[in-house]
C-alpha positions in Angstrom: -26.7 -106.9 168.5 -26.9 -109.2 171.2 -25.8 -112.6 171.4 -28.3 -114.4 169.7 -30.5 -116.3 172.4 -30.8 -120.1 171.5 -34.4 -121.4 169.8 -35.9 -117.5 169.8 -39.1 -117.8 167.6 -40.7 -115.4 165.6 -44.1 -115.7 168.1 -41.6 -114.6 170.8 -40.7 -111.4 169.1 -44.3 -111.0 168.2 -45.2 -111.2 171.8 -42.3 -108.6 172.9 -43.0 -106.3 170.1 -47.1 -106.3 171.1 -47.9 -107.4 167.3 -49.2 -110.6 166.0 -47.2 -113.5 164.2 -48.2 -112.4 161.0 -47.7 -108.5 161.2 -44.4 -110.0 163.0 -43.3 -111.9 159.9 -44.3 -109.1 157.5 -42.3 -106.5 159.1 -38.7 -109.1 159.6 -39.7 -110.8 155.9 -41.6 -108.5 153.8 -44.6 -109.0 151.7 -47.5 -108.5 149.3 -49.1 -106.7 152.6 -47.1 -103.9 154.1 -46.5 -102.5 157.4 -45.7 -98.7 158.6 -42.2 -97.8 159.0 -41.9 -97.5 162.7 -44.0 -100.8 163.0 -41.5 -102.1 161.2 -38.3 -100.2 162.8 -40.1 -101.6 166.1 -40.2 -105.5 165.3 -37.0 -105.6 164.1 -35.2 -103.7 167.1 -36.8 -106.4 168.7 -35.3 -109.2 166.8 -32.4 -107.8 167.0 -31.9 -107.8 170.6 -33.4 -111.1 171.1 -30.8 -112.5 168.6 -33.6 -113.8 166.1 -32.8 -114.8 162.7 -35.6 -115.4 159.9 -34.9 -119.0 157.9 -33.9 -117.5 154.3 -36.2 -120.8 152.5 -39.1 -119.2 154.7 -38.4 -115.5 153.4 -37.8 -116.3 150.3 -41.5 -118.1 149.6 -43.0 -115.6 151.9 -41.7 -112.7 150.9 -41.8 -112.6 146.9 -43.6 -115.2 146.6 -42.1 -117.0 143.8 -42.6 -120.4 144.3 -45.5 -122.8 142.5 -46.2 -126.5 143.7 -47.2 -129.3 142.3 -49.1 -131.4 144.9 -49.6 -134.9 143.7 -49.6 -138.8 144.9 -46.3 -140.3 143.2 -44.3 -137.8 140.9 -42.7 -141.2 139.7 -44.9 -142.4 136.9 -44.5 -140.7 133.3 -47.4 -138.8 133.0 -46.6 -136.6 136.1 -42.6 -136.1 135.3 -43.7 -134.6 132.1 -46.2 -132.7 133.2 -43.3 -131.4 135.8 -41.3 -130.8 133.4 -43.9 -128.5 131.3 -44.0 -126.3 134.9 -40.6 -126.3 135.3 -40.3 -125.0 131.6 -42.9 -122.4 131.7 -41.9 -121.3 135.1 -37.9 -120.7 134.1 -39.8 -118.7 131.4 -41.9 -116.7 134.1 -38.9 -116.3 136.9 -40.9 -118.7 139.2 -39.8 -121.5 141.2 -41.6 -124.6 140.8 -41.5 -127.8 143.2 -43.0 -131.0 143.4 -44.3 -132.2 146.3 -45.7 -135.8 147.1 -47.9 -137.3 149.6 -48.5 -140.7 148.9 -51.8 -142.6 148.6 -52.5 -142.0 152.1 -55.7 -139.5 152.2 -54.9 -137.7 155.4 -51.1 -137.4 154.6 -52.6 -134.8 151.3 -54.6 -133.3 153.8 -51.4 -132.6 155.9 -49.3 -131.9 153.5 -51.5 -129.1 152.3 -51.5 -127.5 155.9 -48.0 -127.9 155.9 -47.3 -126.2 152.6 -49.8 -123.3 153.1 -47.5 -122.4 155.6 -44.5 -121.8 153.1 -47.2 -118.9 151.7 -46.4 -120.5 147.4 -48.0 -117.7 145.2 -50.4 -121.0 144.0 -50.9 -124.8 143.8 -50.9 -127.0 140.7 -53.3 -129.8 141.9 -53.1 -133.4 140.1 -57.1 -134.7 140.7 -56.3 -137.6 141.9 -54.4 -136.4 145.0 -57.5 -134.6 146.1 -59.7 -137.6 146.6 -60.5 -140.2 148.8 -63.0 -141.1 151.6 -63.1 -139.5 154.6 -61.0 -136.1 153.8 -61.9 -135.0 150.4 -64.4 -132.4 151.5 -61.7 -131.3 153.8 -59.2 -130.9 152.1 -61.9 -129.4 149.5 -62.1 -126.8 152.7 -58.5 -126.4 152.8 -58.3 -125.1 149.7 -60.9 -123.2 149.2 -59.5 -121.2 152.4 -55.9 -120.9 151.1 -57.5 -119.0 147.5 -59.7 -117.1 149.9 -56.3 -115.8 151.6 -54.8 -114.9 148.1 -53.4 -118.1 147.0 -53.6 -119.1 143.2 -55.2 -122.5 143.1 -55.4 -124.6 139.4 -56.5 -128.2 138.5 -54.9 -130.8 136.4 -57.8 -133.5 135.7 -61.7 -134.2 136.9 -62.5 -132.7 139.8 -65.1 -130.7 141.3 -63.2 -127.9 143.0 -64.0 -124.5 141.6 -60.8 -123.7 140.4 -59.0 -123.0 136.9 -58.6 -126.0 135.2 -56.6 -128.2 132.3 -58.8 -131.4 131.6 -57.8 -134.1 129.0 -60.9 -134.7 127.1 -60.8 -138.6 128.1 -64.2 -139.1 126.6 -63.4 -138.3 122.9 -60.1 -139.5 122.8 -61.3 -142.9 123.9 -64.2 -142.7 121.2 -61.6 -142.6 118.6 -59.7 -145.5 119.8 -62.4 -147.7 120.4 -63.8 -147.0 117.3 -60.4 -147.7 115.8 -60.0 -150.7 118.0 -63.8 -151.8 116.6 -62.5 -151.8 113.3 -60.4 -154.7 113.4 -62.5 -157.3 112.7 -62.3 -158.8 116.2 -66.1 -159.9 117.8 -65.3 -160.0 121.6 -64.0 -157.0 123.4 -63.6 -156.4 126.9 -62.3 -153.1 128.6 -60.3 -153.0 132.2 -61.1 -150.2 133.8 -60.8 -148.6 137.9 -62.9 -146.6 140.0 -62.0 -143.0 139.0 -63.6 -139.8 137.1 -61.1 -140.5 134.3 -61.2 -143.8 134.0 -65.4 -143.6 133.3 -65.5 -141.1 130.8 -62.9 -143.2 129.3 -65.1 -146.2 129.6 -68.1 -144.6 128.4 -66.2 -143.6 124.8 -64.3 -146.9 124.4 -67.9 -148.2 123.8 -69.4 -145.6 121.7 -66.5 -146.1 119.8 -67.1 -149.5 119.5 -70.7 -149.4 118.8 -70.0 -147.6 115.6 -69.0 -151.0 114.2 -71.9 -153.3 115.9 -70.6 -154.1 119.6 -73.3 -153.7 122.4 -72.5 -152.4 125.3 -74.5 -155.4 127.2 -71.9 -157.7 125.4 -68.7 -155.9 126.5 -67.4 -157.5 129.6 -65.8 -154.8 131.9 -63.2 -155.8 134.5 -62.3 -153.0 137.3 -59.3 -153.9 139.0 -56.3 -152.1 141.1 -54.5 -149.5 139.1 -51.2 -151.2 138.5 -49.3 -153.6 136.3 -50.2 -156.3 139.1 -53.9 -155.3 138.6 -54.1 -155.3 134.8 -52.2 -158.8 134.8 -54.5 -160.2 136.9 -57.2 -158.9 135.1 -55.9 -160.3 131.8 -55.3 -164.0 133.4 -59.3 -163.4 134.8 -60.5 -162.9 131.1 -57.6 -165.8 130.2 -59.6 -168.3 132.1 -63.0 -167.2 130.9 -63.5 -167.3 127.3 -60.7 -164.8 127.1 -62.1 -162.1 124.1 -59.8 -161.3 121.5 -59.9 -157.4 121.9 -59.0 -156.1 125.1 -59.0 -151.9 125.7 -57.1 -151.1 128.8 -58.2 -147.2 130.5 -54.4 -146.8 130.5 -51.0 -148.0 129.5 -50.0 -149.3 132.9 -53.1 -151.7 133.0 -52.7 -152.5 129.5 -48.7 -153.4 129.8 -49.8 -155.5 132.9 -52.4 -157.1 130.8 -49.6 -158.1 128.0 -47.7 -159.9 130.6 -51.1 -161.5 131.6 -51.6 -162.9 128.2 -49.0 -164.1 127.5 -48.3 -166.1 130.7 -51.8 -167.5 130.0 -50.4 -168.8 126.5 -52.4 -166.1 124.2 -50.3 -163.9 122.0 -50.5 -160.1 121.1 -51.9 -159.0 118.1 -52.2 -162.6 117.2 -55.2 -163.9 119.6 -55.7 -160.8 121.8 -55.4 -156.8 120.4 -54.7 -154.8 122.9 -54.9 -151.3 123.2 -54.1 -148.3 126.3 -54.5 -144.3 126.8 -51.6 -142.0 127.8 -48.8 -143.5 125.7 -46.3 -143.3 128.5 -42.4 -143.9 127.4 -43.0 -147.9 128.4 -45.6 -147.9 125.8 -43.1 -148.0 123.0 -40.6 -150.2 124.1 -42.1 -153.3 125.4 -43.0 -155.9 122.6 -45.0 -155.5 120.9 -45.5 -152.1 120.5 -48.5 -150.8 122.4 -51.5 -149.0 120.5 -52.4 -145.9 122.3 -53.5 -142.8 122.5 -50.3 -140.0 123.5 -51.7 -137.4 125.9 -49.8 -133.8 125.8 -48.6 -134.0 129.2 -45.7 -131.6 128.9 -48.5 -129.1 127.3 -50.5 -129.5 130.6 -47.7 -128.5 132.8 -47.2 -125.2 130.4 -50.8 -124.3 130.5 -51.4 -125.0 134.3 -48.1 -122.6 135.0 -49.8 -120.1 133.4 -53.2 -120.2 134.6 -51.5 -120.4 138.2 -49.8 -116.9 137.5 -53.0 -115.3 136.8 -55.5 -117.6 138.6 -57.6 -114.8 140.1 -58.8 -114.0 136.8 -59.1 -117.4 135.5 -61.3 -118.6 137.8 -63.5 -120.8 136.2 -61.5 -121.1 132.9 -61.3 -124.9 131.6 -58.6 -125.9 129.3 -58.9 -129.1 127.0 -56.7 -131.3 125.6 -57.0 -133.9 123.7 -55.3 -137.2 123.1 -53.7 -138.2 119.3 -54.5 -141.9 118.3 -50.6 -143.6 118.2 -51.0 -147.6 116.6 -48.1 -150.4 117.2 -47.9 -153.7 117.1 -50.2 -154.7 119.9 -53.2 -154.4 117.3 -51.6 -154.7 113.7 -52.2 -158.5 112.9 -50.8 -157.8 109.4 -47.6 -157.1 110.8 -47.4 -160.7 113.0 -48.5 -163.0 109.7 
């Protein structure tokens, strides 16, 4: 073989060898889609000569295609490292390699990283909702995937969205049913829920107060407070409702607002269970340790991962398959009075 000629690309052997980029790479790499023999025998005298040499990461996606992502906005918060976790588990299981990939809350930086990754040829994507939204690019990037599942590409859905897709959904609505009617129970008269603008967080909404209208509360009387989804939003929220009237049940649409929230109470001078229960949904690690103890309801994150890996291993034939999971009610200290007299 020659000496190997410095920054030879595969387009350059395509060219010499009179074959596309694609034909090129499936001759040098391999692939679900084969070429003949002397096609083959050709493109790779060609690399040969010209010195090129194929990136191994690059053949090793492209060729057995072995690797699943997990595309999502932050892969630091609890409910996402679990749901990793359940992939990663599953996939060992399988003899598939799955990554995480992260794109930040930046809309257009999912839509790149998308292009980007397509180009690694995964055999599918596991897709966190939430990274798939936003103005401006979510019909693009709608687009994008639709085109990467028309090339062959597996493509499956964690959470609410409306990409046809497989899909494992948390049944937010029921599970927040049964903790706002748990959560009406108490014996408290003036509820409020925090909330944000997001699929989830609405269905959640809507069954915290069916819940509580089994024992009497009216949805007219409920004061709902939408704020940033953070611990800075749902203490700011809770020093809001501090200042007006503050009610003395509070229902958070998720541990991280509710958390924020206990902080917010208790810098305004009200104490949990004792003048404000407090409730939140996903019963992420935190949930248990901070004081008190946070009512919740525990989500089977790790279970979502499992099932997602699978459906992406077989997601032509899933292709409109829904899987739901729901949450189990978890009570602490945040709501048991009894336990504070």
């Amino acid at each position: 073989m020659s000496e190997r000629l410095a920054d030879v690309t595969l387009h350059e052997v395509a060219r010499i060898a009179g074959v596309s980029a694609s034909t090129a790479s499936r001759a040098i790499n391999g692939g679900d889609k084969k070429v003949s023999p002397d096609l083959e025998r050709r493109v790779k005298a060609v690399a040969n000569s010209l010195g090129y040499v194929p990136s191994l990461s690059a053949r090793a996606l492209r060729g057995r295609r072995t690797a699943i992502i997990l595309l999502v906005n932050d892969p630091r918060t609890a409910s996402i490292a679990a749901t990793a976790a359940g992939m990663e588990e599953a996939g060992r299981a399988a003899g598939v390699v799955v990554t995480v990939s992260a794109t930040g809350p930046d809309p257009e930086a999912r839509l790149a990283a998308i292009r980007t990754l397509r180009a690694l040829n995964p055999r599918a994507f596991v897709v966190a909702a939430n990274s798939v939204t936003g103005a401006g690019v979510r019909q693009e990037i709608k687009d994008e995937l639709a085109d990467y599942q028309r090339s062959g590409g597996g493509l499956v859905i964690i959470g609410d969205s409306e990409l046809a897709a497989p899909t494992v959904r948390f049944n937010d609505y029921e599970s927040a049913r049964v903790i706002g009617a748990y959560m009406g129970g108490l014996g408290r008269r003036k509820a409020a829920i925090l909330t944000t603008s997001h699929p989830a967080f609405a269905y959640r909404t809507e069954g915290f107060l069916d819940g509580l209208s089994s024992h009497g509360f009216k949805a007219a009387d409920v004061r709902i407070v939408e704020c940033e989804l953070s611990r800075a939003g749902g203490r700011a929220a809770a020093l809001e409702l501090a200042g007006s009237g503050a009610p003395d049940l509070v229902l958070a649409g998720n541990d991280v607002l509710a958390i924020g929230a206990l902080g917010g109470f208790r810098s305004a001078g009200l104490k949990v269970p004792d003048d404000v229960a407090l409730s939140g949904v996903d019963d992420i690690p935190l949930a248990q340790d901070v004081l008190p103890g946070l009512t919740t309801v525990a989500f089977p994150f790790k279970e979502a991962g499992r099932r997602a890996l699978r459906l992406a291993l077989n997601s032509s034939e899933y292709t409109e398959q829904t899987e739901h999971l729901r949450g189990a009610l978890v009570v602490r200290g945040s709501t048991l009075l009894s336990t504070a007299e």
